[in-house]
Each structure stands twice: as structure tokens, then as C-alpha cells.
NUBA-345396 format. One record per residue: z, y, x negated of N, C-alpha, C in turn; residue number from 1. Coordinates in Angstrom, 3 decimals. Each point is the difference from the previous one (the first is absolute). Layout:
BEGIN
       n_pz       n_py       n_px      ca_pz      ca_py      ca_px       c_pz       c_py       c_px   seq
          Z          Y          X          Z          Y          X          Z          Y          X   NUM
...
//
This chain:
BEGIN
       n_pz       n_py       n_px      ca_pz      ca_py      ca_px       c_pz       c_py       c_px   seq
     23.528     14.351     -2.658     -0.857      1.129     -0.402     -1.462     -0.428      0.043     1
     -1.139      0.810      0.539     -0.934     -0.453      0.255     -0.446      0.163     -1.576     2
     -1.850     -0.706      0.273     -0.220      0.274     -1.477     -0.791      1.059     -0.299     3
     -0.752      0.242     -1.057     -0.968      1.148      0.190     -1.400     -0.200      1.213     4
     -0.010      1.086     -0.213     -1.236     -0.379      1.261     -1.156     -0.009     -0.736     5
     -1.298     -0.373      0.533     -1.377      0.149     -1.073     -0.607      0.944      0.854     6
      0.041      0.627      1.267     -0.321      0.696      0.673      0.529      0.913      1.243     7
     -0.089      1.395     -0.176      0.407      0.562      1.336     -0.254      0.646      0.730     8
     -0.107     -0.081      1.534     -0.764      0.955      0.158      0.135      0.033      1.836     9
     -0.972      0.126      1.160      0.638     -0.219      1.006     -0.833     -0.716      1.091    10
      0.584     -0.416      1.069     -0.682     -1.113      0.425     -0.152      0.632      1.360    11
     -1.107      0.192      0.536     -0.926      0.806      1.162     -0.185     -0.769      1.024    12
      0.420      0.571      1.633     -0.533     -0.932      1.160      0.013      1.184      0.547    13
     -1.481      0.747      0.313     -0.252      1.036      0.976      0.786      0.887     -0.896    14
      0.834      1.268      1.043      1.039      1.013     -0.625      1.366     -0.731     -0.653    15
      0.244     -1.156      0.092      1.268     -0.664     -0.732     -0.433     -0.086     -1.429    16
      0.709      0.513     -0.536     -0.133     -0.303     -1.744      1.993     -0.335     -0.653    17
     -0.592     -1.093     -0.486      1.544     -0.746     -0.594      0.115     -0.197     -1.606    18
      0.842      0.549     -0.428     -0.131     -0.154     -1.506      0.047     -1.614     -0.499    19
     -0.434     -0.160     -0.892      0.065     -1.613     -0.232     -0.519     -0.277     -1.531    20
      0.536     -1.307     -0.811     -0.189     -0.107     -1.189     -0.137     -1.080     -0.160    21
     -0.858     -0.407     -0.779     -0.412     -1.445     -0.748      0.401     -0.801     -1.095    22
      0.490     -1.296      0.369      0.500      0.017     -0.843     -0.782     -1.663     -0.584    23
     -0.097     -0.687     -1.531     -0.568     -1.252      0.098      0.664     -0.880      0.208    24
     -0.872     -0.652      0.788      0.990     -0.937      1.078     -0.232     -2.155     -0.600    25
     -1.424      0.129     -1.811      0.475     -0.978     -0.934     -0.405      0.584     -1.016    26
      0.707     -0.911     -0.841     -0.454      0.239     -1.266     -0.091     -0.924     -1.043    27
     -0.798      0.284     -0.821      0.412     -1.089     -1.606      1.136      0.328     -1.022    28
      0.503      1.331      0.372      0.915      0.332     -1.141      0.675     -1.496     -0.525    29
      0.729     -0.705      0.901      1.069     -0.598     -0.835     -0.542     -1.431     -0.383    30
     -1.598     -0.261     -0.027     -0.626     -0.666     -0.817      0.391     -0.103     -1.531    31
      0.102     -1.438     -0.479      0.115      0.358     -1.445     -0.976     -0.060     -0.436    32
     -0.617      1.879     -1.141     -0.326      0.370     -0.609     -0.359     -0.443     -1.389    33
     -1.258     -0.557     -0.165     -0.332      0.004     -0.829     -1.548      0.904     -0.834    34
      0.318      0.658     -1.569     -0.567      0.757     -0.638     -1.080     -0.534     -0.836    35
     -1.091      0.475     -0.328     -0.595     -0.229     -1.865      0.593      0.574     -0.774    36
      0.276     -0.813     -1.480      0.508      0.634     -0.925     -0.884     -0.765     -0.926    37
      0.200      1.144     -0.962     -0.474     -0.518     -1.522      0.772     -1.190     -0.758    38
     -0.930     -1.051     -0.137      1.423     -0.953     -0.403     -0.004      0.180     -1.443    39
     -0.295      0.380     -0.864      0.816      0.817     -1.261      0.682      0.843     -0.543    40
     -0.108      1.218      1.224      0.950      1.016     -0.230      1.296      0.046      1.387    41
     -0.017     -1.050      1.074      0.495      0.245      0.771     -0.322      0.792      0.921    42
     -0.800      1.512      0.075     -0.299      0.487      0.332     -0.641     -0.147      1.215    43
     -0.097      1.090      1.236      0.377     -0.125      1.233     -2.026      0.565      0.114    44
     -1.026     -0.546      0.710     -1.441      0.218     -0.527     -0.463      1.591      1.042    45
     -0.353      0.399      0.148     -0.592      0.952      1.137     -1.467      0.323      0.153    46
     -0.550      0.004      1.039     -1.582      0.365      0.778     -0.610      1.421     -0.731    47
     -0.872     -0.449     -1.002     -0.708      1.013      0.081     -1.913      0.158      0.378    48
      0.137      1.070      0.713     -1.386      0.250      0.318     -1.015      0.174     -1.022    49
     -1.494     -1.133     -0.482     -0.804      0.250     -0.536     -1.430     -0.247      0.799    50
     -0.839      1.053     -1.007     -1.350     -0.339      0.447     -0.443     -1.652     -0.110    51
     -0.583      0.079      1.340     -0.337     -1.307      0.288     -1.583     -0.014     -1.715    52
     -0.627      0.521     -0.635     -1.063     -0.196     -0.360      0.692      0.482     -1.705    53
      0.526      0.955      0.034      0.351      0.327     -1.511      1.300     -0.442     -0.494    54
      0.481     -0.842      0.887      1.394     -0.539      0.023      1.373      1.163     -0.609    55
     -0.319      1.362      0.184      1.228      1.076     -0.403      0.347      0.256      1.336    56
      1.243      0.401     -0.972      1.179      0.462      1.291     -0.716      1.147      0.553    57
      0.537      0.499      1.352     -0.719      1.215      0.707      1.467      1.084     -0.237    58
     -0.256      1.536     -0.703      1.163      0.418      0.534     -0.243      0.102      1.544    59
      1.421      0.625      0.747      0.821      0.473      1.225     -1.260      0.764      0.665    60
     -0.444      1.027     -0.873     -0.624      1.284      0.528     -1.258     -0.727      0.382    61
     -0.799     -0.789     -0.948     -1.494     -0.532      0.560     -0.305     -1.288      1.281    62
      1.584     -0.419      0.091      0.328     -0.974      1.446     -0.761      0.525      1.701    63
     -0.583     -0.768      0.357     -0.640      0.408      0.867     -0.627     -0.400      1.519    64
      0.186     -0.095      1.197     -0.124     -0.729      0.726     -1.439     -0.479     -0.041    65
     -0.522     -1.007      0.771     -1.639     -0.085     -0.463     -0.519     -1.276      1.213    66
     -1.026      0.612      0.580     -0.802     -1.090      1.146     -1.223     -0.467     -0.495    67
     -0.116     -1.528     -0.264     -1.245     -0.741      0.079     -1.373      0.664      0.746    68
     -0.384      0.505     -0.359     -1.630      0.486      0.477     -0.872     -1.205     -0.182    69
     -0.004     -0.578     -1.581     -0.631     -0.965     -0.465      0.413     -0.605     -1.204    70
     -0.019     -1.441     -0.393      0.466     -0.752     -0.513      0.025      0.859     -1.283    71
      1.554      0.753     -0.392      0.091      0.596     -1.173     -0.523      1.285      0.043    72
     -0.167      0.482      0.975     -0.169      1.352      0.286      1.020      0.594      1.186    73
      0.884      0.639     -0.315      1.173      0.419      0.734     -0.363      1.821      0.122    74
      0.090     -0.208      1.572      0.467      1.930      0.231      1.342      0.366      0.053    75
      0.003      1.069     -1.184      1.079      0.458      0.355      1.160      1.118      0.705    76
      0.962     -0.730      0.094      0.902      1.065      1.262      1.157      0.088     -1.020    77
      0.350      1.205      0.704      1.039      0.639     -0.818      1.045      0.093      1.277    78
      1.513     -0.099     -0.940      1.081      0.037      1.342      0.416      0.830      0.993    79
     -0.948      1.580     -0.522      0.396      0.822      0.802     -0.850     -0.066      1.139    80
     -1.397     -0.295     -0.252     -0.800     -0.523      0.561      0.175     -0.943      1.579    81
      0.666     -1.011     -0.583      0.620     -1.083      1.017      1.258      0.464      0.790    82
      0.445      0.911     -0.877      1.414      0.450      0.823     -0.620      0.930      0.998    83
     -0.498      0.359      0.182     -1.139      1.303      0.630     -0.850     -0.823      1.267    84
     -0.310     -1.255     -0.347     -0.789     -0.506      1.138      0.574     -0.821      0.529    85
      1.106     -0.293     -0.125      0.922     -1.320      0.656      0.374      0.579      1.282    86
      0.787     -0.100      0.946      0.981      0.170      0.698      1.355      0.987     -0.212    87
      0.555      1.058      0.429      0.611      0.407     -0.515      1.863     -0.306      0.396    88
      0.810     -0.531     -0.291      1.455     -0.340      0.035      0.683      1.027      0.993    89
      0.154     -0.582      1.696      1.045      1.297      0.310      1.325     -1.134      0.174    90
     -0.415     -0.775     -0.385      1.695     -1.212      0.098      0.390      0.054      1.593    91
     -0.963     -0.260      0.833      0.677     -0.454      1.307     -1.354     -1.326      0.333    92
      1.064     -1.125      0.544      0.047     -0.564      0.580     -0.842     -0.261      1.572    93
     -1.253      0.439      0.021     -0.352      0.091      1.612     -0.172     -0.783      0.920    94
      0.699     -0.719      1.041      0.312     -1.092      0.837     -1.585      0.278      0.863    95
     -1.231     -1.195     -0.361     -1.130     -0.289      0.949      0.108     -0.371      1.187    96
      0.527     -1.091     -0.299      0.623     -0.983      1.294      0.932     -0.767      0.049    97
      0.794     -1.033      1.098      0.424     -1.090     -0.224     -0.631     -1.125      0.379    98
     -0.097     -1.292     -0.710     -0.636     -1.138      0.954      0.978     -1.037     -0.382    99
     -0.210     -0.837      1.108      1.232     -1.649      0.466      0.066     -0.343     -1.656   100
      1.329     -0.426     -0.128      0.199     -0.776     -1.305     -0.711     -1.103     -0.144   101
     -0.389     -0.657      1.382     -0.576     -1.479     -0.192     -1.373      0.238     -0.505   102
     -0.463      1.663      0.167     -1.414     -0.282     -0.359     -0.143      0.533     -1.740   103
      1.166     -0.266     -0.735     -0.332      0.320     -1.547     -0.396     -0.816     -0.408   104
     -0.755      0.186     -0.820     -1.060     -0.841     -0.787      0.819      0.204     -1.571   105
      0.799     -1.284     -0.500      0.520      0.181     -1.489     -1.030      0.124     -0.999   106
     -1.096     -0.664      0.464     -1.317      0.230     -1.236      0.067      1.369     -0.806   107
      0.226      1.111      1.037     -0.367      0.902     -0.500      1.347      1.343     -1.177   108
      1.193     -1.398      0.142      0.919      1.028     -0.465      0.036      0.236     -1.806   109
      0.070      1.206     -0.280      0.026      0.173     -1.751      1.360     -0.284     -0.467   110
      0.794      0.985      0.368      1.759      0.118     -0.675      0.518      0.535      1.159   111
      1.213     -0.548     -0.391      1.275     -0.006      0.969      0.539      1.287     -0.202   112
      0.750      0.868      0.600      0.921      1.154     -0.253      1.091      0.049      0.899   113
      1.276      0.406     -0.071      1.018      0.416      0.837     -0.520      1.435     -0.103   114
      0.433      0.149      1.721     -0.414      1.726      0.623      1.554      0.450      0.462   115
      0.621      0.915     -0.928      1.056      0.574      1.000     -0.161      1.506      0.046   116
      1.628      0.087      0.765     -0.526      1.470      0.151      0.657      1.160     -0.971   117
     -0.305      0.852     -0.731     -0.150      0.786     -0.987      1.356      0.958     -0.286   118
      0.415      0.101      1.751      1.202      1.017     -0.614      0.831     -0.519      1.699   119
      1.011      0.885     -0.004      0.972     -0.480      0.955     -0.793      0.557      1.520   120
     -0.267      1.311      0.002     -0.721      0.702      1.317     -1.045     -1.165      0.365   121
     -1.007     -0.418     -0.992     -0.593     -0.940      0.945      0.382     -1.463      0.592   122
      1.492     -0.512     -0.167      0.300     -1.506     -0.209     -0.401      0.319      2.064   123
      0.083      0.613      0.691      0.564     -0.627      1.539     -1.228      0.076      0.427   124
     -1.167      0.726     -0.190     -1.329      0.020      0.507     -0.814     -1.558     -0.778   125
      0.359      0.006     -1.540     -0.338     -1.486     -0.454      0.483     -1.095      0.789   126
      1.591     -0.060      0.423     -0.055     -1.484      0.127     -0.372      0.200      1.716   127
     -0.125      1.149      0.838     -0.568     -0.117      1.178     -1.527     -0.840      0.231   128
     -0.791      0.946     -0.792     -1.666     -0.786     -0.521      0.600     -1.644     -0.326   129
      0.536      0.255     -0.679      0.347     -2.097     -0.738      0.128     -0.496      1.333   130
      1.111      0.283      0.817      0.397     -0.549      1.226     -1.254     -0.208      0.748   131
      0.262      1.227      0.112     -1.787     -0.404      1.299     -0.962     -1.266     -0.452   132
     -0.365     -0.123     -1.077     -1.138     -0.253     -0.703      0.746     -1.657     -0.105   133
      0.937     -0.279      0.211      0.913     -1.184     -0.603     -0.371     -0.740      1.791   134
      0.708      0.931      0.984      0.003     -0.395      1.326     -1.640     -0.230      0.622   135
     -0.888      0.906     -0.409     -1.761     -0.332      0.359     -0.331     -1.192     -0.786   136
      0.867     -0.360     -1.341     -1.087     -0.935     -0.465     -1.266      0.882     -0.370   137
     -0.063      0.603     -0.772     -1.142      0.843     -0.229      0.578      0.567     -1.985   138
     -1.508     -0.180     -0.364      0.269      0.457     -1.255     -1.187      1.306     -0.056   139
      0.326      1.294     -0.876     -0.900      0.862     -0.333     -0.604      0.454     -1.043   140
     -1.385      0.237      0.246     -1.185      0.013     -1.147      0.450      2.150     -0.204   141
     -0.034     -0.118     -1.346      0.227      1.613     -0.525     -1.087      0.024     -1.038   142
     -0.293      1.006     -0.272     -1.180      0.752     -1.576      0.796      0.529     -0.519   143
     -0.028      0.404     -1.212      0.674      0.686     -0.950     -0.775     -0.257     -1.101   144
     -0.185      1.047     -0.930     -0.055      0.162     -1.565      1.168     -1.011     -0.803   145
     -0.152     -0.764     -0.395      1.023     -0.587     -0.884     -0.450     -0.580     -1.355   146
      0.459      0.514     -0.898      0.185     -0.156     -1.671     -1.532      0.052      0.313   147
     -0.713      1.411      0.014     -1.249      0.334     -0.379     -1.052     -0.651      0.990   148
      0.261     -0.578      1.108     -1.043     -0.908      0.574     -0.052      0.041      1.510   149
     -0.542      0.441      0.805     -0.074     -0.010      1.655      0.260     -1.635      0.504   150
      1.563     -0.100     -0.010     -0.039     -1.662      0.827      0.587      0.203      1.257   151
     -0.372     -0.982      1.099      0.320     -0.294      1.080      1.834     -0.842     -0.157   152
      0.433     -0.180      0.631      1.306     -0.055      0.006      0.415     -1.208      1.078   153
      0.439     -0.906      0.047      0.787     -0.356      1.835      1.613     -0.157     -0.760   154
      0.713      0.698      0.978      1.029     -0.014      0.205      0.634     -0.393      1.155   155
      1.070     -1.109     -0.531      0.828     -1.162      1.222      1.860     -0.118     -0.549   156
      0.688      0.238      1.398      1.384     -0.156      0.094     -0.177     -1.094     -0.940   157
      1.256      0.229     -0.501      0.516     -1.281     -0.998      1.625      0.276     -0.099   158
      0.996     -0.866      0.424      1.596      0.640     -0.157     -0.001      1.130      0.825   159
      0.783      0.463     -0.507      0.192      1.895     -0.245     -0.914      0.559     -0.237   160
     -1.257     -0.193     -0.541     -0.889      0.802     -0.696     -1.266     -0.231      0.605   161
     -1.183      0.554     -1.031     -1.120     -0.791      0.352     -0.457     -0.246     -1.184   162
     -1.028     -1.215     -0.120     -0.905     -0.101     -0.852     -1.159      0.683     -0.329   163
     -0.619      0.562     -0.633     -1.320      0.074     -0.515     -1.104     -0.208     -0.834   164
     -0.685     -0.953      0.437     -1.100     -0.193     -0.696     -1.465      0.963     -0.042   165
     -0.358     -0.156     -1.728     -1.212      0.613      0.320     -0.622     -1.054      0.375   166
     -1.512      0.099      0.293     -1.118     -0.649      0.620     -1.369     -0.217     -1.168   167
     -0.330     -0.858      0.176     -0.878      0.141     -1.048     -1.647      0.178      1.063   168
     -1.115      0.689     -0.480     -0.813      0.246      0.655     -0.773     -1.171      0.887   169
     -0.927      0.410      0.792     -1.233     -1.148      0.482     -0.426     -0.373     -1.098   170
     -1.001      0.552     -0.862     -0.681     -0.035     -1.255      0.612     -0.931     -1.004   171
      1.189      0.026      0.154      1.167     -0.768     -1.157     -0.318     -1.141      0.114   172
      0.362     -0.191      1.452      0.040     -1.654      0.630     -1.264     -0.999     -0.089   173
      0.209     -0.849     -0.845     -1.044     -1.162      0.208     -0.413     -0.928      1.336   174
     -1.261      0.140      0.105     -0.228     -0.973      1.159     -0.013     -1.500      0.307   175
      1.186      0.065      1.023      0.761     -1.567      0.503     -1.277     -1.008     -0.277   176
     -1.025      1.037      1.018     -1.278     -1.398      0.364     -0.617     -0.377     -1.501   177
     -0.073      1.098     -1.297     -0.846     -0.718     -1.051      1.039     -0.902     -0.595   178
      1.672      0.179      0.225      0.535     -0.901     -0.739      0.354     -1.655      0.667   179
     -0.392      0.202      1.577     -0.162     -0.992      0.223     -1.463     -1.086      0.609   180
     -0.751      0.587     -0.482     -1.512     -0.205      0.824     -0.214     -1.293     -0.562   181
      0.478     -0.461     -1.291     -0.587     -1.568      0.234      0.941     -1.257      0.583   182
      1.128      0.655      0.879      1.023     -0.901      0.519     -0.727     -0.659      1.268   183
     -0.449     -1.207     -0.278     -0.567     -0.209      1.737      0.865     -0.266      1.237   184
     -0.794     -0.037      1.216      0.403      0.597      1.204      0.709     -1.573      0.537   185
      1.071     -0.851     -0.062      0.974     -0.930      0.347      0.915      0.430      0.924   186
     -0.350     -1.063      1.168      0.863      0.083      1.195      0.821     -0.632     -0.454   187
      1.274      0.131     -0.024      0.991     -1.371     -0.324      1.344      0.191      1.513   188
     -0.108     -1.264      0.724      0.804      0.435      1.241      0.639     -1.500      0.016   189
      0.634      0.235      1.237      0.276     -1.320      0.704      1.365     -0.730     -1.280   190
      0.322     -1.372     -0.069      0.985     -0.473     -1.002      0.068      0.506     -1.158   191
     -1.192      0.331     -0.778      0.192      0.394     -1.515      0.051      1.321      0.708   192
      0.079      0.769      0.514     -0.104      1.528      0.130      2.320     -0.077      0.044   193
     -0.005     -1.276      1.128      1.631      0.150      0.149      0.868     -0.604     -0.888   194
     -0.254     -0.576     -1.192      0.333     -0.595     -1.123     -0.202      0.923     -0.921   195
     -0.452      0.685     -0.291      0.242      1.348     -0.889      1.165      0.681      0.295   196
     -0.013      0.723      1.136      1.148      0.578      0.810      1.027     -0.451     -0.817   197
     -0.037     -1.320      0.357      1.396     -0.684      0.063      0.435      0.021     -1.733   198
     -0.892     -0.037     -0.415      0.208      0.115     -1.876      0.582      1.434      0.019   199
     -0.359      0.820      0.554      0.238      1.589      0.284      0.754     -0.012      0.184   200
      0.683     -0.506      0.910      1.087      0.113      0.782      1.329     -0.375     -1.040   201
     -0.014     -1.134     -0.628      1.119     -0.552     -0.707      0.080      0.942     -1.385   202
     -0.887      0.819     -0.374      0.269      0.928     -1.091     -0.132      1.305      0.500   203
      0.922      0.403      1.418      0.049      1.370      0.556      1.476      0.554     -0.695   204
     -0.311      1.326     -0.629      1.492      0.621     -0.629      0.001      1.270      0.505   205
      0.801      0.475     -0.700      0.155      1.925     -0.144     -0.665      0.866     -0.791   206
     -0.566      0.965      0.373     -0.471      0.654     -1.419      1.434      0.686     -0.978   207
      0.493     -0.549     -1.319      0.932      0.209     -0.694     -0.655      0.570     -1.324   208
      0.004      1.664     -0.366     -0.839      0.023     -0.730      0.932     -0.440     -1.559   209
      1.107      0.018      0.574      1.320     -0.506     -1.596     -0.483     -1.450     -0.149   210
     -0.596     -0.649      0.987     -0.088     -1.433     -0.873     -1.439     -0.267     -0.696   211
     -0.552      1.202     -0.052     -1.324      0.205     -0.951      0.504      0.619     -1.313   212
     -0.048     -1.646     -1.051      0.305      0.685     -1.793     -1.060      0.510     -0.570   213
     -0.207      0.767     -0.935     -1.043      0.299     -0.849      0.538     -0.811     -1.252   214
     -0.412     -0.982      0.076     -0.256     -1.351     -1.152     -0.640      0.604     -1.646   215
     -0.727      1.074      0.242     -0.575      0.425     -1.446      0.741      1.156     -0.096   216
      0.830      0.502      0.793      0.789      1.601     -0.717      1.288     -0.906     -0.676   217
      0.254     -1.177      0.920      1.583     -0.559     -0.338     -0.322     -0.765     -1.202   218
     -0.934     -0.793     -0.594     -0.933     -0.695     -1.284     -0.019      1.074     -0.849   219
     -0.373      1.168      0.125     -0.004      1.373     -1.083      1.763     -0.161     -0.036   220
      0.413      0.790      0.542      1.500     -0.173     -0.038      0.446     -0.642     -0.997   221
      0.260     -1.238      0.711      0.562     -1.394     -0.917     -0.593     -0.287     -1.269   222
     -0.896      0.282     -0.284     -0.544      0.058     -1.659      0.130      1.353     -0.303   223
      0.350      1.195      0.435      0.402      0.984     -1.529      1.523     -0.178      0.416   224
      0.683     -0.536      0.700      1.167     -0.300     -0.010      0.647     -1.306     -0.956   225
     -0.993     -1.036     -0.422      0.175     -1.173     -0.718     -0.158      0.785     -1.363   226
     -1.044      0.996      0.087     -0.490      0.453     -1.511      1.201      1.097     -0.379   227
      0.735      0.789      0.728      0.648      0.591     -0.325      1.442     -0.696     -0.777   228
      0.451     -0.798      0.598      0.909     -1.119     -0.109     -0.113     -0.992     -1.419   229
     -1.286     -0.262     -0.471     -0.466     -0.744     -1.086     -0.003     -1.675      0.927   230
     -0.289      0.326      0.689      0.012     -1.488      0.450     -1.811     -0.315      0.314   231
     -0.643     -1.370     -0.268     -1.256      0.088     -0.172     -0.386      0.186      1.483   232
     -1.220      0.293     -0.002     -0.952      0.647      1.970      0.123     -0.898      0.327   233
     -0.155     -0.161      1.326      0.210     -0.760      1.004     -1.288     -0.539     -0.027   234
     -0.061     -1.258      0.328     -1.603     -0.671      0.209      0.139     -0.753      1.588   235
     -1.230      1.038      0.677      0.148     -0.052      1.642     -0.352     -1.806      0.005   236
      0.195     -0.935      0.988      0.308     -1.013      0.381     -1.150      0.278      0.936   237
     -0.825     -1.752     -0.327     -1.482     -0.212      0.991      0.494     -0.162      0.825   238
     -0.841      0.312      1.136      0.675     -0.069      1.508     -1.006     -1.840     -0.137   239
      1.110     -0.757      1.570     -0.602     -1.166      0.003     -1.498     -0.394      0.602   240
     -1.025     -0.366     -0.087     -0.609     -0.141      0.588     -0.184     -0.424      1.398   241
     -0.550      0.974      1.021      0.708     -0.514      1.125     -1.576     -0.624      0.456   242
      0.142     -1.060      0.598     -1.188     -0.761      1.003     -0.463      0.676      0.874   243
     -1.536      0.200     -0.147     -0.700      1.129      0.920     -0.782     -1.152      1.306   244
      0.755      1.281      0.833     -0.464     -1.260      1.640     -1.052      1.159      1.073   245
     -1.103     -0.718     -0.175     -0.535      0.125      1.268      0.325      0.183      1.261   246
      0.027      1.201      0.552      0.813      0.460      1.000     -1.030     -0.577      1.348   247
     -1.362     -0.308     -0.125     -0.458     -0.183      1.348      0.188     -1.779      0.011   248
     -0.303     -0.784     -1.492      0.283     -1.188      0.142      1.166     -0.144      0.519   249
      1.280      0.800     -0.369      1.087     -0.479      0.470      0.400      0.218      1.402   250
     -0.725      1.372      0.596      0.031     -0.137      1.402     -0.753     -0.931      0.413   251
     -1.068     -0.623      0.098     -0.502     -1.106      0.048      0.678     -1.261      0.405   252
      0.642     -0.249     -1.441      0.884     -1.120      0.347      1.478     -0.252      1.451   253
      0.541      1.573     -0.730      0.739      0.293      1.328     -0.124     -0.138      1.012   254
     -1.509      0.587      0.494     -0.090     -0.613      1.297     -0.282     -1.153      0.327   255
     -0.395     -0.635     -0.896     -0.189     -1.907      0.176      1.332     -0.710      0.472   256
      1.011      0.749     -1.017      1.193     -0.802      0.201      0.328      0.318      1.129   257
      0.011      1.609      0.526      0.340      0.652      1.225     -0.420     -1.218      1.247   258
     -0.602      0.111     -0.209     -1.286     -0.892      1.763      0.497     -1.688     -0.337   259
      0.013     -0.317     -1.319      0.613     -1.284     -0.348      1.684     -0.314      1.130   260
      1.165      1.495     -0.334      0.962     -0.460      0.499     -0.060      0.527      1.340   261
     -1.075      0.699      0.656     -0.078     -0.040      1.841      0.426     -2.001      0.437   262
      0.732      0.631      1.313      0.658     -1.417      0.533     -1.550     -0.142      1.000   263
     -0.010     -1.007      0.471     -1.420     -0.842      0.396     -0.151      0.642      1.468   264
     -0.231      0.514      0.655     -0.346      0.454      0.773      0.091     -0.975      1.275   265
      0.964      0.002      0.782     -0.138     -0.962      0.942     -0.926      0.097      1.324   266
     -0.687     -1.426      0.357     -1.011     -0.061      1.302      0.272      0.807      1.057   267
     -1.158      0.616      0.638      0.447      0.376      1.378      0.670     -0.654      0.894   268
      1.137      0.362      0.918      0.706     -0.379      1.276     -1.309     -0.788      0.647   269
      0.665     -0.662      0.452     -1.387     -1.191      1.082     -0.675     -0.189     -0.135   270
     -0.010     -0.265     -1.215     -1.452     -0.968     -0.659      0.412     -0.757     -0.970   271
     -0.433     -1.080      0.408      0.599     -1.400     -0.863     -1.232      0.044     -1.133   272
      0.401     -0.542     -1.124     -0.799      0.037     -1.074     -0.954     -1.078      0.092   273
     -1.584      0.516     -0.452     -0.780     -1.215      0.563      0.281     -0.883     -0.645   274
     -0.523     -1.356      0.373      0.096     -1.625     -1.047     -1.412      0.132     -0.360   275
      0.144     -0.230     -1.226     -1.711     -0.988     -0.429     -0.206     -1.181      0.800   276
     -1.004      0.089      0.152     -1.218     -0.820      0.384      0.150     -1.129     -0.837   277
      0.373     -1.070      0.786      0.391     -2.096     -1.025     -1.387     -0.312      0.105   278
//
């Protein structure tokens, strides 16, 4: 049984329109949860809204959206307001383009979603689009209104299905060059360039995303599980100190030893080795 969907609505290429639904494709739910409580009454704590200056609660009715004009001077908008100037929700899906999978850029992805299709009439026009789109190697950029917000979309075969991610904007994205501008400009080629490799090489695997633990959800765990039990918390164990190595000294050395075990290079054919001079 599928699960609920968080969205539905239909997915547009020219005159083709395909019903299709969203569904979240991670989550934190089965994180263990932890609350504030009052530790004298037990009691479970909850968020309430106060003035930042008179420190009282605000009722419901005087809550209010509000934009920085100037430091502590906010204009204000009201929701009908914003609902009025946004974008308005027709829940389709509009296919821009497709471009090569090789040319996605992951920088730019927000959240993951499963995209299927909504009801039975559209399953043969969906998995036709999937097909195609599976056989081009091609993934497609869509717009849509979603949960209140104009996002861009790419959608890519995955299984049976497809994936969808939203996109997070240009504007979002931080720039590569300021985060790397004080890295200087190092040729590194030739032996140490092929002695890396080779370090590369001997720790090549699979991507397995089951053999990635979350070490602090399974630590939560195991202590309200010790505490439930009456048995005393667990006290996490120092990791050993491991010896920190210089990765260019040690290519370094490598190649010393490298050129050390080259066999001697024998004389050219027809030429006798000179004698010193008695």
C-alpha cells in the first residue's frame, strides 16, 4: 500500500498531462525523539510566543508576519496580503526541459521526493515518459507551486518510478570561488601525482548506504534503553588515538623508496664501459 502522498497534482509535457503524486522520499521520523520537560513536575514544556522587549506572551490574534525595514523597525504584512501576492497553486507540474544526467550539478539539490502516478488512467503514459527519459539518459527540470513557494523541480527515472527533487535557488548557493580563494594554485603530477592514485585505488568500494550507522541516534537509544531497564548509562569509550601522518611527507618518502627499488638500468648494447684513467 502506498503511503500518503504530500502532494497531487499533474505533470505537463506540451498537451500530455499525467496525474502524479509525491511522496517523501527521507525522513527523521524514526529518529529517537527527544523532548523538554519540567524536571519537577514531569511535565512535557511547550513554545510560547513573547514580546521580544516586554517579555509577554502575544495572543493568536496580534501574531503577525513582519519585514526588517530597519534595525527594529518591521513593516507589516498581513497573510491575506501575502496570499494575494504570491503565486497562485494550479498543482501542475510544467516540464521546461530535459538536460544529460551527466550535466547535474548535486550542489544544487534541496529534498528528495518519490513522483508516482496518482491514479490507474495515468500509470501507461507515466511509465512511457520514465522509459523514454531512462533510455535518453536525460533528466527534467518542471515549476510548480509547492507547499506555498514557486520551486523548480528535476525529475529522474529511478526503479519503476522517478525521483524528485526540489532545487534550491542561484541566490541560495554559496560561492565555490569565496570558499576556496585562499587554496593556492599546486601542480602536483608525475610519481606523487601516481602514488596517490594508488592509495585511492586500494580503498575503492561500493556506495552501501546500510553500512552508514548513525552512532548518536544508536547512543540515544542505548541509554534510554539502559535507563529504562535500571541498569546505570552507558559511558561512550575514548576512541584510540590514532597517529596523524603527513600525507605529502609520506608520498615523499614513497617515492624515495619507489626509485630506491628500480633495478639499475643496464649500459647500452656496444659500448663497453669506460676505464678510468691509471
Amino acid at each position: 500500500m502506498a503511503p500518503r502522498a504530500n502532494w497531487k497534482g499533474r505533470l505537463r509535457l506540451g498537451e500530455i498531462s499525467i496525474g502524479v503524486a509525491l511522496y517523501t522520499a527521507a525522513t527523521t521520523s524514526d529518529r529517537v525523539a527527544l523532548h523538554m520537560v519540567n524536571r519537577r513536575t514531569g511535565n512535557r514544556l511547550k513554545n510560547e510566543l513573547v514580546d521580544s522587549e516586554t517579555g509577554k506572551p502575544v495572543d493568536k490574534d496580534d501574531e503577525v508576519m513582519g519585514y526588517e525595514v530597519d534595525q527594529g523597525d518591521y513593516l507589516l504584512l498581513e497573510q491575506e496580503e501575502i496570499a494575494a501576492a504570491v503565486p497562485p497553486s494550479d498543482k501542475t507540474l510544467q516540464i521546461e526541459s530535459f538536460i544529460a544526467c551527466r550535466d547535474i550539478d548535486t550542489l544544487y539539490f534541496d529534498r528528495p521526493y518519490y513522483l508516482g502516478p496518482s491514479d490507474a488512467a495515468s500509470v501507461e503514459a507515466y511509465t512511457l515518459l520514465r522509459e523514454g527519459m531512462d533510455h535518453a539518459n536525460v533528466a527534467a527540470l518542471a515549476r510548480t507551486v509547492l507547499f506555498r513557494r514557486l520551486r523548480t523541480v528535476m525529475i529522474r527515472p529511478h526503479g519503476a518510478g522517478f525521483i524528485a527533487n526540489t532545487l534550491n535557488f542561484d541566490y541560495e548557493v554559496r560561492s565555490a570561488e569565496r570558499a576556496f580563494a585562499d587554496i593556492p594554485d599546486l601542480q602536483i603530477k608525475g610519481e606523487m601525482l601516481e602514488l596517490a592514485e594508488h592509495i585511492i585505488q586500494t580503498k575503492l568500494g561500493a556506495f552501501d548506504p546500510q553500512a552508514f550507522d548513525d552512532r548518536y541516534d544508536a547512543a540515544l537509544a542505548e541509554l534510554v534503553k539502559a535507563k529504562l531497564e535500571g541498569r546505570a548509562p552507558p559511558r561512550r569509550k575514548e576512541a584510540p588515538r590514532e597517529k596523524v601522518v603527513d600525507l605529502m611527507a609520506a608520498l615523499r618518502e614513497s617515492a624515495k623508496a619507489a626509485k630506491k627499488a628500480l633495478p639499475a638500468k643496464p649500459a647500452p648494447k656496444g659500448k663497453a664501459p669506460r676505464r678510468k684513467a691509471g
